[in-house]
Structures are given as structure tokens and as C-alpha cells.
C-alpha positions, 0 to 999 in steps of 0.5 A: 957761387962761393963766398970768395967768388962773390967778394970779388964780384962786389970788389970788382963791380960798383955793385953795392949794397945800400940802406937809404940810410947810413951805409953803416946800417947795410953791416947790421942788417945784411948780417941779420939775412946772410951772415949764416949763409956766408959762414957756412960757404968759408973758402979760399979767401972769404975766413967770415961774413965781417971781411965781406961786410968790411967791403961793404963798408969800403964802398960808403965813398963810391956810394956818397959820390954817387948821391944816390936819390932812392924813392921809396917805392915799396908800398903795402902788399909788395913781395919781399923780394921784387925787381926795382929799377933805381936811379942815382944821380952822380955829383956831374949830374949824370945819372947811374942806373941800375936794377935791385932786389928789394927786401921789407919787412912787413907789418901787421897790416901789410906795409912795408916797415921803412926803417928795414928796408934793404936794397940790394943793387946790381948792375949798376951802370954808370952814364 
């Protein structure tokens, strides 16, 4: 999938990328993982990483409205990478669900440094 064809995935989607804190801390840290794999696809549309961390930024208001309630469930020896089922609670009090990949780094001993934790959402789906 080319760059410019995941930037209209996220635009088209609720589809997000979330910290459990600022959503402003998403742009540091998804550049630090992806910004060389987004720079080496440049095409039609997509002229950097920062126009598509710019969309993430867009989304900070789906994400507030949302409200959403992440429970840390990374615990120590977990793969970077794994499946999670999240829940959101939506201000309706409806709830939204969705599956996400999780990405920790990984202390010395084997616990997940919760400060840098990223988790990716997809398939967000909205009750």
C-alpha cells in the first residue's frame, strides 16, 4: 500500500493512532517508527511524513469526543507487536470498540516502559 493510499485510509476511516497521552505525543513518536518507511514511499499526494502525522493531529477532536478509556494491559514479557481488544466509551455513553497493535519498549527487566507505549487502532467500530 502506497503512502498516499494509507493517508486516505486514516482520512476516510475513524481509524487513529493514539497515545494514552497527548495525542500530540502520537507525531514524536510515530515519526521515531515510521517516518523512514513513510519517506521512502513519497507518491502522488503524500510529499512527507509530517502531511500525514498533520492528519493525525486532525483527528485529536474524534479522539476527545471519544474519551477514550485505555487500560494498560501491556504486561512484562509481552511481544511488541500484539493484538488488543480496546473499548471507548463514547460522551452518549455508547461504547466503541476496536482491535489495535501494540508497540512497548521494553526495559531491562522485561516490562513495558509505559511512557512509550504506542497503540495503534484500526477497525474502530462506533455502537
Amino acid at each position: 500500500m502506497s503512502s498516499s493510499d494509507l493517508l486516505a485510509k486514516y482520512k476516510a476511516s475513524n481509524e487513529a493512532i493514539f497515545l494514552s497521552q497527548d495525542i500530540k505525543s502520537v507525531s514524536s513518536h510515530f515519526s521515531k517508527y515510521y517516518a523512514d518507511t513513510l519517506q521512502a514511499d513519497v507518491q502522488g499526494g503524500l510529499k512527507n511524513a509530517d502531511e500525514f502525522l498533520q492528519s493525525l493531529i486532525e483527528m485529536r477532536t474524534f479522539l476527545s469526543d471519544v474519551k477514550i478509556e485505555y487500560v494498560k494491559q501491556i504486561v512484562s514479557g509481552r511481544n511488541v507487536g500484539s493484538y488488543e481488544k480496546l473499548t471507548a466509551k463514547k460522551p452518549d455513553g455508547s461504547k466503541a470498540s476496536g482491535s489495535a497493535i501494540i508497540f512497548a519498549t521494553f526495559g531491562e527487566e522485561g516490562s513495558a516502559d509505559e511512557d512509550k507505549i504506542v497503540a495503534f487502532r484500526e477497525c474502530l467500530e462506533l455502537d
